[in-house]
C-alpha positions as CSV (number, residue, x, y, z in Angstrom):
1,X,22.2,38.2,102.6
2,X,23.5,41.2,104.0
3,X,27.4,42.3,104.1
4,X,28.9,44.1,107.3
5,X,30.9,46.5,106.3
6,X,33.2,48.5,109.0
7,X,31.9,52.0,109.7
8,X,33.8,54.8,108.4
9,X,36.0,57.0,110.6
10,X,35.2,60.1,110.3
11,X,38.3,62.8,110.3
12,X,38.3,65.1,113.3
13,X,36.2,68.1,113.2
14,X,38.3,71.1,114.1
15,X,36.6,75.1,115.3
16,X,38.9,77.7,114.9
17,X,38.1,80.9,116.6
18,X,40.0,84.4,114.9
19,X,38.5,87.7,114.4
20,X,40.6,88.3,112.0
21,X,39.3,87.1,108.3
22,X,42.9,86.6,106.5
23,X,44.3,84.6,109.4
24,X,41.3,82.3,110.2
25,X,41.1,81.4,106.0
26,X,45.1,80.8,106.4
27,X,44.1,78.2,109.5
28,X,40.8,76.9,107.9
29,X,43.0,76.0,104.7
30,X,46.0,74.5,106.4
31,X,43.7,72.1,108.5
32,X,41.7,71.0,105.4
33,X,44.9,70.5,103.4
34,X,45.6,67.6,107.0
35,X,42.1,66.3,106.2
36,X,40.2,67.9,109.3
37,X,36.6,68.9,108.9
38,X,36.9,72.4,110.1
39,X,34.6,75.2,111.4
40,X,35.1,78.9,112.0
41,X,33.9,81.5,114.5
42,X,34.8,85.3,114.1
43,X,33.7,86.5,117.8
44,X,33.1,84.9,121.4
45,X,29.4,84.4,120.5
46,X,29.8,82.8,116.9
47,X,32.0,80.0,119.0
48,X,29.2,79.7,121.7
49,X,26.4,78.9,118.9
50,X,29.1,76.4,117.4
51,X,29.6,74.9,120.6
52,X,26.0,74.8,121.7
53,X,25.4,73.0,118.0
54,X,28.3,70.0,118.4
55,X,31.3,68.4,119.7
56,X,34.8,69.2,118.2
57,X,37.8,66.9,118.8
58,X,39.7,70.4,119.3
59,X,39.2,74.1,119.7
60,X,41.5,76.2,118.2
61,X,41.0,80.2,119.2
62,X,42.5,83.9,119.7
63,X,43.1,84.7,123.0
64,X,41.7,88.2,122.6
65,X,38.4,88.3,120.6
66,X,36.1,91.8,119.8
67,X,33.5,90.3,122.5
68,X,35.6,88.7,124.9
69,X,38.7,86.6,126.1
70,X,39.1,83.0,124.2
71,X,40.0,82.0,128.0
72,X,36.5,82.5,128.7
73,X,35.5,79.2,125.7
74,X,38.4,76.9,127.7
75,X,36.6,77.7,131.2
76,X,33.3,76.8,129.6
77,X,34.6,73.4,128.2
78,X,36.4,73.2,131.6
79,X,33.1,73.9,133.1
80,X,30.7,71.8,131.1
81,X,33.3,68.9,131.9
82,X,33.4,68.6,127.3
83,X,36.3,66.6,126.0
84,X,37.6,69.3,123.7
85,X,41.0,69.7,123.6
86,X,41.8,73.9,123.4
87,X,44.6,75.3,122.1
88,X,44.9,79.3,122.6
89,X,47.1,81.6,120.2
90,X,48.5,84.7,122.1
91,X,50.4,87.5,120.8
92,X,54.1,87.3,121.0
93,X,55.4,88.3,124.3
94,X,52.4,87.6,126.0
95,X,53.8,85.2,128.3
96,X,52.1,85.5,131.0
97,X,48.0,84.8,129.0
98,X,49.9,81.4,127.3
99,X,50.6,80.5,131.3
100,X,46.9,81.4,132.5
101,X,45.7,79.6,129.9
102,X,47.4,76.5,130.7
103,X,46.4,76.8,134.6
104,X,42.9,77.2,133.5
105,X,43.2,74.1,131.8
106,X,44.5,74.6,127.8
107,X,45.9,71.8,126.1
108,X,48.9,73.8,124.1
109,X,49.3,77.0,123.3
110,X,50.8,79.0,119.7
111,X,52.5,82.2,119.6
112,X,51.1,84.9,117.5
113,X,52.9,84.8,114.2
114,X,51.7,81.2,114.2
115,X,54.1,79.2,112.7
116,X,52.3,76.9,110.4
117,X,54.6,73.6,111.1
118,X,54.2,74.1,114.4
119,X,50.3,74.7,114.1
120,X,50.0,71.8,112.0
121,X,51.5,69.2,114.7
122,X,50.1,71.0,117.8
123,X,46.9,70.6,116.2
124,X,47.3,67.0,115.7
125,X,48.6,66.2,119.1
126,X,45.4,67.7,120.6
127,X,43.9,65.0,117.8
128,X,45.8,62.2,119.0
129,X,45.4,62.8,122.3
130,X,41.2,63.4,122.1
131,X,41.3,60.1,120.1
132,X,43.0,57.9,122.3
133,X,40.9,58.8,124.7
134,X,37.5,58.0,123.0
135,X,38.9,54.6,122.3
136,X,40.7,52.9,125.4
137,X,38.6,50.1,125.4
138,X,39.9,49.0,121.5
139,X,43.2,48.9,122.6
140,X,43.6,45.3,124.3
141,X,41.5,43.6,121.6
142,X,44.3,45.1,118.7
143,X,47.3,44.3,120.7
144,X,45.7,40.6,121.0
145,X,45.5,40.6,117.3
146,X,48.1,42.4,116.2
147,X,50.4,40.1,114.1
148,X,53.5,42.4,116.2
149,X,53.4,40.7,119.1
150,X,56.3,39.6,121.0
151,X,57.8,36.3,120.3
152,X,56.8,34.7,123.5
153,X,53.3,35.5,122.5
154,X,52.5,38.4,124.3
155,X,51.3,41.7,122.9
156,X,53.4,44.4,122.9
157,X,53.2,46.8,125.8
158,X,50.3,49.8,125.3
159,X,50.5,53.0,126.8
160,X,48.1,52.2,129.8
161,X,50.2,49.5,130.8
162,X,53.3,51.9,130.4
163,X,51.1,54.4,132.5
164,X,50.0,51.9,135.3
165,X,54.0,50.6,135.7
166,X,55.2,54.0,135.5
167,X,52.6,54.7,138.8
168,X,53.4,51.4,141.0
169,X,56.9,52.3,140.6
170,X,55.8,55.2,143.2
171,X,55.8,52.7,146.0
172,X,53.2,53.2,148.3
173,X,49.9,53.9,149.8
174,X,49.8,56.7,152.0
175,X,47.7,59.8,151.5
176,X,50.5,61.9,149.9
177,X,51.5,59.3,147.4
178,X,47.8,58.9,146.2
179,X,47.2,62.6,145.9
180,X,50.4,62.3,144.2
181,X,49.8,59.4,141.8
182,X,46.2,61.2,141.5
183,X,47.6,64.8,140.5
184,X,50.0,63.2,137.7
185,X,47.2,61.4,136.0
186,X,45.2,65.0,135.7
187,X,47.8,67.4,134.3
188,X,49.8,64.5,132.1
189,X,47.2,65.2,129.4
190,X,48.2,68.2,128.1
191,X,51.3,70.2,127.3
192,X,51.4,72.9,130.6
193,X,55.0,72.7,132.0
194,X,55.7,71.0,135.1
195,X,57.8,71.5,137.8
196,X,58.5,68.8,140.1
197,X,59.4,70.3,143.6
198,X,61.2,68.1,146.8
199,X,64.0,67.1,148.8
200,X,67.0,65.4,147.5
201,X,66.7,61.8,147.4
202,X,62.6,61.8,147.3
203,X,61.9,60.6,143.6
204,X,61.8,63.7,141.5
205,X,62.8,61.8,138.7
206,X,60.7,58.8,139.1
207,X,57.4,61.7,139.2
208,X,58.8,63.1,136.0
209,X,59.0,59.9,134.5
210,X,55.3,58.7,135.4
211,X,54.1,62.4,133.4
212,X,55.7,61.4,130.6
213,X,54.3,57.6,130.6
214,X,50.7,58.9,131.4
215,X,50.8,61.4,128.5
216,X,50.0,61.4,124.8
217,X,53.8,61.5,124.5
218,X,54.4,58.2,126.0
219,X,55.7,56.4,123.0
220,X,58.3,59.4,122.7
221,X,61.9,60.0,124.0
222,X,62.1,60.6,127.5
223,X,65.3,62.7,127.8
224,X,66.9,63.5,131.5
225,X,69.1,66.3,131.7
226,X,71.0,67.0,135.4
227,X,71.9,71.0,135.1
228,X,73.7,71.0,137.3
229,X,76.2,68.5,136.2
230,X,77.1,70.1,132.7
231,X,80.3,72.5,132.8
232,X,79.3,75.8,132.1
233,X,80.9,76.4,128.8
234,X,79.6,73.0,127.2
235,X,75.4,74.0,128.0
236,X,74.7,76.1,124.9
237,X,75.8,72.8,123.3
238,X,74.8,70.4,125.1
239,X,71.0,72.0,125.3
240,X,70.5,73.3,121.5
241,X,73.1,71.3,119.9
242,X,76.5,72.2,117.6
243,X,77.0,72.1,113.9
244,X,80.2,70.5,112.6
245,X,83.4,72.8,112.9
246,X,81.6,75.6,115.2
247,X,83.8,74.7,118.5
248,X,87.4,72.9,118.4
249,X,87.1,69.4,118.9
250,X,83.2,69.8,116.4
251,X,84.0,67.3,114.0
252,X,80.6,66.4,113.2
253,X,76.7,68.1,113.7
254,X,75.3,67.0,116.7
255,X,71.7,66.9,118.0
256,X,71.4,68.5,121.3
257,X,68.6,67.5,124.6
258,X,66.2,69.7,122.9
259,X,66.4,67.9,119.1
260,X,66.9,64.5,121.3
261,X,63.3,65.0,123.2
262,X,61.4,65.7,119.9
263,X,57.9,64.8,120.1
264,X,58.6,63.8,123.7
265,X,59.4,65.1,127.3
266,X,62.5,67.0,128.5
267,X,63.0,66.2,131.9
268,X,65.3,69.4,133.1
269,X,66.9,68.3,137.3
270,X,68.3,70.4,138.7
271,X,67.0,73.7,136.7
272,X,68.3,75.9,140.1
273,X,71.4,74.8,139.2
274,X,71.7,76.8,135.8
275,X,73.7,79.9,135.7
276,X,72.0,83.0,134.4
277,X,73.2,83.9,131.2
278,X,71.6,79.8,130.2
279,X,68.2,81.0,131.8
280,X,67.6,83.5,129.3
281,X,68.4,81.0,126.3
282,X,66.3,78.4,128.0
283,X,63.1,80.3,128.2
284,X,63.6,82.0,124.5
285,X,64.0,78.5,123.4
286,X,60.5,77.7,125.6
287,X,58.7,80.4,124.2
288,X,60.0,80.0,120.8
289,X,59.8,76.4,120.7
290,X,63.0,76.5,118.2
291,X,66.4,76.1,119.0
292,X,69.7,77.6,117.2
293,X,72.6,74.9,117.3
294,X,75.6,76.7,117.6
295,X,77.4,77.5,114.5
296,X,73.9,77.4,112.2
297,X,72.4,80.4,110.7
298,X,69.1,78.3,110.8
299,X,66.6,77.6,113.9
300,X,65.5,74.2,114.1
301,X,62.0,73.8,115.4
302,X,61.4,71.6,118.5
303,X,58.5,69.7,119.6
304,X,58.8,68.8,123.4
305,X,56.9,69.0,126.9
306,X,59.1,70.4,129.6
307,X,59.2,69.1,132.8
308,X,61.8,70.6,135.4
309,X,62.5,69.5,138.8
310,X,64.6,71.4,142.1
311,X,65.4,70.7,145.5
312,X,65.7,74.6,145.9
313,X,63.0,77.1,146.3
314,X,62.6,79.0,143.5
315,X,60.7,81.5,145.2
316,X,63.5,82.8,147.4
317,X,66.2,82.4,144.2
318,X,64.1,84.7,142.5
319,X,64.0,86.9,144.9
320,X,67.7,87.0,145.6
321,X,67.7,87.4,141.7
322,X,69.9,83.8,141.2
323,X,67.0,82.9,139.0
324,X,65.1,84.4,136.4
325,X,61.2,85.4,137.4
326,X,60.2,85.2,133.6
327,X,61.3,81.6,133.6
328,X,60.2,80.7,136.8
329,X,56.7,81.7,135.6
330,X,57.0,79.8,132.3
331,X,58.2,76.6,134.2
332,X,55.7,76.6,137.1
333,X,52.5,76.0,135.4
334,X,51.5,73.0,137.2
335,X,53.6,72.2,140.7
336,X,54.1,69.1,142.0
337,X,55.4,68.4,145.4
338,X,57.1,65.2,146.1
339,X,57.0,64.8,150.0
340,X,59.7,64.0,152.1
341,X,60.0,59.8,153.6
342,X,59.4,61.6,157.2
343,X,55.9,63.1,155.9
344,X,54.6,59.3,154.8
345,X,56.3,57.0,157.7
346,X,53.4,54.6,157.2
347,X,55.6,53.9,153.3
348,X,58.0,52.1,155.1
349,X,57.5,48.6,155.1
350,X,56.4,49.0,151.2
351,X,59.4,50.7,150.3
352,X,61.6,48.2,152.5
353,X,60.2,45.2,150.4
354,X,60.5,46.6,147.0
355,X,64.3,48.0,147.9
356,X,65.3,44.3,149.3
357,X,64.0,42.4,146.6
358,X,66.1,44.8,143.9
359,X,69.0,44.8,145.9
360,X,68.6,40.9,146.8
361,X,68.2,40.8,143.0
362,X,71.1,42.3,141.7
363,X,73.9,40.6,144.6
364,X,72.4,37.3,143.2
365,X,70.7,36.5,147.0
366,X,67.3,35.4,148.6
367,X,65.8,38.4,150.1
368,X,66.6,39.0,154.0
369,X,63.0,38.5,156.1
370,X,61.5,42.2,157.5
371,X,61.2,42.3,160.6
372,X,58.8,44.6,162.8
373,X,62.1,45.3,165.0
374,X,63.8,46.6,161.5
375,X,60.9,48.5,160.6
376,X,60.3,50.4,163.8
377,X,64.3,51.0,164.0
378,X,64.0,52.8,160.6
379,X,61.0,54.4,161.7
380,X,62.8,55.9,164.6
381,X,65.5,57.0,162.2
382,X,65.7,60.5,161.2
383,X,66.5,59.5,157.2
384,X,67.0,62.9,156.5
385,X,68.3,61.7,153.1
386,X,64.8,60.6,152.4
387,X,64.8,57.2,150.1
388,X,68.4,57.7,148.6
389,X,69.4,57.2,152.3
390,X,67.1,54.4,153.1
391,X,68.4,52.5,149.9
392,X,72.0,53.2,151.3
393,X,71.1,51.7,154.5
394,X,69.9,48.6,153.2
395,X,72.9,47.8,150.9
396,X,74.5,48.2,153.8
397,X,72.6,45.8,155.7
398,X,72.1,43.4,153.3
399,X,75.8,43.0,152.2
400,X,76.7,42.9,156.2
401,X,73.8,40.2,156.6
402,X,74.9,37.0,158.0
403,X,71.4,35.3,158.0
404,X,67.8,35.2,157.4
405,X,67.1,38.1,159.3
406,X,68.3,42.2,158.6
407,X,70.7,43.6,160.8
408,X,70.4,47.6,160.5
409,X,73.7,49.7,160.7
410,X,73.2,53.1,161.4
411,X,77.2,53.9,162.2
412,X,77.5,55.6,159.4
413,X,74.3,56.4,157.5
414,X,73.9,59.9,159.5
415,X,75.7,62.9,158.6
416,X,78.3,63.9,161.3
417,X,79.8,67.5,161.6
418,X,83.3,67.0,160.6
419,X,86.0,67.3,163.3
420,X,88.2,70.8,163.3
421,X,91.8,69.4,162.0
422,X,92.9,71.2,165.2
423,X,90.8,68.8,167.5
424,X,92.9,65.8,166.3
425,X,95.9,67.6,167.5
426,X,97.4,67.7,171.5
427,X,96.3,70.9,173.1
428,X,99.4,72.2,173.4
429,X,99.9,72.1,169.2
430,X,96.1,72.9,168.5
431,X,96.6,76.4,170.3
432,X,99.9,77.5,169.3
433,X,100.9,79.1,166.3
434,X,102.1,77.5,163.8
435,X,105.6,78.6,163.8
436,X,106.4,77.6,167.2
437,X,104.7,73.6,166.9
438,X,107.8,70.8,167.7
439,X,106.0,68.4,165.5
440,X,108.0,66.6,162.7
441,X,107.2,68.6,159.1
442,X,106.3,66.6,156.4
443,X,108.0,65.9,153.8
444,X,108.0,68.9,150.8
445,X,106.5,67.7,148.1
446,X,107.6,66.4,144.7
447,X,104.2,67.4,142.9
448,X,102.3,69.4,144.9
449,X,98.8,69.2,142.6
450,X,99.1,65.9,143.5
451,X,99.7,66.1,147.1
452,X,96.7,68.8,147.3
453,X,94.6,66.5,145.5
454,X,95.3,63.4,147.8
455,X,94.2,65.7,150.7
456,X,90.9,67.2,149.1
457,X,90.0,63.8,147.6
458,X,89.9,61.8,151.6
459,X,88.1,65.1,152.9
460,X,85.6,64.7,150.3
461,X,85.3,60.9,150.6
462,X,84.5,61.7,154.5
463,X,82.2,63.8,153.8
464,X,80.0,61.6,151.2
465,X,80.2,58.4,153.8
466,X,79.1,60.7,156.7
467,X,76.1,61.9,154.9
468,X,75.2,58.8,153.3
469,X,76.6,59.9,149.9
470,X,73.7,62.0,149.9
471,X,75.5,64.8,147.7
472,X,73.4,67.9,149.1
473,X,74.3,67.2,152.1
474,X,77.8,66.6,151.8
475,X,78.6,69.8,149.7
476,X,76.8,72.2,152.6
477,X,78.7,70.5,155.3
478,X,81.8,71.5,153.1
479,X,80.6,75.1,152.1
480,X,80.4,74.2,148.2
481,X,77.7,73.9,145.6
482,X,76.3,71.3,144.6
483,X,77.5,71.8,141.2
484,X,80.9,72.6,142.9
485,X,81.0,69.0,144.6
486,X,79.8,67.7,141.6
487,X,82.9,69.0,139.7
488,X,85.2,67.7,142.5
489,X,83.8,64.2,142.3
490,X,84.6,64.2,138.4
491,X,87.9,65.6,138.5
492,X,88.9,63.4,141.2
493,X,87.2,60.6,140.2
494,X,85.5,59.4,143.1
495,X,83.3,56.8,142.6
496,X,79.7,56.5,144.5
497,X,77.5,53.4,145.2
498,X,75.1,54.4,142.7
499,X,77.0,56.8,139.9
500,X,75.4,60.1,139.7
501,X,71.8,59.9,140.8
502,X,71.8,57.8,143.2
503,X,69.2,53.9,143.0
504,X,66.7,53.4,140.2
505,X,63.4,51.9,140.5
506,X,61.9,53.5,144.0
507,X,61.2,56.8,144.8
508,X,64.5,58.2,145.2
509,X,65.3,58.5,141.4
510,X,66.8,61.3,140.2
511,X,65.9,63.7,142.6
């Protein structure tokens, strides 16, 4: 009688490419020592016989060889459609091959002198990721029998159902948002940086969040970071992290974003917010891939994927030299354009139902019935907030509602320009000078920070309703930042319908 015994999994089988003898020893040593099966190619044509010969979960090679570029081995597996994950080492400073090699398709990329800790858990993310996907179908069959599952019975969640609800939270079906769901699928498997580009209030935050869940790095931190909310002084801190005593107030070591996102994404909004002088320390930190906490002589070493997202364009901030070209290079690997709600009309009715059944949700209420009337009102409706504006309109709507049907409001859902104080005034008063005005003075006074306050607090409360609290739009009716409105909001403590980023859960996360 025969036994069945489990086949043996073999370790990954690793081909390092180095013309140099000392380094590609030190590489084909440190992989052994992690259990790989490991190969070695001196030149561009040793790699093409291994290549020819086998498969390789992962590719390891020199961007510049004696016969050749490395990029030409990642355009072949690109080309061949092979499953090989490649990760390219470049010499320090050569930004600019690390970026080509990502467009052309490069899983990660080292910097030239290769940290070995670094190599080491590059090398087995490229593992991970090639073995995840050679097994998808195993997956279902160990979350039914895995002894984890949830006490209700069910299994526990796997990355492809992560991936799949991180996607239907992109509501809707039109042409953009395929291309859209389609393009995050492709460049969520490797490390290249992303930048998310798009109008306030189109879900710039929700895309980031779908890379991450569609990515190797799935069961990692996901770690939001608004630029453009942290005071100036407080980002060296926030970003890298502080240790104990460096700053007044430091009475303990503290982890910063970068620590906080290890082994998972760092989702940067707002990155044309960030002054200057942080660029600099942001891209060292990229290129690096170590951070210095303030007050530490040591670096740490920081595993995370970056993802960055702007309403600006970058192109014409560079150019006007308010953001760093370097940097804007580094970030803008792989682009992503979120479109705005005027560009996919035909989203409407899909983004209507999954707004009112939240909203309906949360006030405790049946869901008001869509009606073609509502839907063709909205369509008509410039929503030049995008979905942050749509969402406003049906809180609105729905906490106005009287019955089974939606009643729209658009009073105040449109930005207005704001009257000239002198237009409130009789003619008379609004052309004289001030001096020579009859008009009853107020009162001086008592505390006049207070009294200036009062004033710039009801100005800026106008302003938010008039533009739907759509922040952008509010802060260049008023000739401010956005980080200056921001500020004002804090300070003042004006409160919004939906704290700092507006809704969660439709397209106008975040963004």
């Amino acid at each position: 009688m025969s036994t069945h015994h489990p086949t043996a999994v073999l370790p990954a089988q690793i081909l390092v490419v180095d013309d140099e003898p000392d380094l590609r020893t030190l590489y084909e040593l440190t992989l052994l020592r992690e259990g790989y099966r490991v190969e070695a190619a001196g030149s561009l044509s040793e790699a093409r016989e291994h290549l020819d010969a086998g498969r390789f979960d992962a590719v390891i090679t020199d961007m510049r060889l004696p016969d050749g570029l490395g990029m030409e081995i990642i355009q072949r597996i690109q080309r061949d459609q092979r499953s090989e994950r490649c990760v390219v080492m470049t010499a320090y400073g050569s930004a600019e091959n690390a970026v080509e090699a990502l467009k052309a398709g490069a899983f990660d990329y080292l910097t030239k002198p290769v940290d070995l800790k670094q190599f080491r858990a590059v090398v087995a993310s490229a593992v991970q990721r090639q073995t995840q996907e050679a097994v998808p179908a195993t997956r279902p069959v160990q979350a039914a029998a895995n002894p984890a599952a949830t006490s209700d019975g069910r299994a526990p969640a796997t990355a492809t159902t992560l991936a799949e609800k991180a996607l239907e939270r992109l509501v809707g079906e039109s042409e953009p948002m395929r291309l859209i769901k389609s393009h995050i699928a492709k460049v969520a498997r490797g490390m290249a940086p992303v930048l998310v580009r798009g109008e306030s209030g189109t879900g710039k935050e929700l895309v980031a969040r779908a890379v991450h869940a569609c990515s190797q790095r799935s069961d990692g931190p996901f770690v939001a970071v608004n630029c453009g909310a942290i005071p100036e002084n407080l980002l060296e801190a926030e970003f890298f992290g502080a240790r104990k005593g460096s700053y007044t107030g430091s009475a303990a070591d503290r982890d910063g974003y970068f620590q906080a996102a290890r082994g998972g994404t760092l989702f940067l909004d707002e990155i044309g917010d960030l002054p200057l002088a942080m660029q600099s320390k942001l891209l060292r930190a990229i290129q690096e891939r170590s951070v210095r906490p303030i007050g530490s002589t040591q670096e740490d070493t920081v595993d995370v994927r970056i993802v960055s997202a702007t309403h600006k364009d970058l192109h014409a901030e560079v150019q006007a030299a308010r953001f760093r070209q370097d940097l804007f290079y580094r970030l803008n690997v792989i682009e992503i354009s979120v479109p705005p709600l005027r560009d996919r009309r035909e989203d409407l009715p899909a983004l209507c139902n999954a707004l009112l059944s939240r909203i309906a949700q949360d006030a405790g209420m049946p869901v008001p019935r869509l009606t073609a009337d509502v839907v063709k009102r909205l369509a008509d409706h410039p929503l030049e907030g995008n979905v942050r504006e749509l969402e406003n309109i049906l809180h609105r709507a729905v906490a106005l509602n009287d019955g089974d049907e939606l009643h729209l409001d658009f009073m105040s859902s449109g930005p207005a320009p704001l009257e000239p104080i002198a237009a409130s005034l009789p003619p008379a008063e609004a052309v004289a000078p001030v001096r020579e005005r009859p008009a009853t003075r107020p009162a001086m006074p008592s505390d006049l920070q207070s009294y200036l306050d009062q004033h710039e607090r009801e100005v800026l409360v106008r302003a938010l309703q008039e533009s739907g609290f759509n922040r952008t739009a509010a802060a260049a009716r008023l000739g401010l930042s956005l980080r200056q409105i921001r500020y004002r909001i804090a300070r003042l403590g004006i409160s919004t319908p939906h704290g700092d980023d507006g809704g969660v859960g439709t397209l106008d996360d975040g963004g």
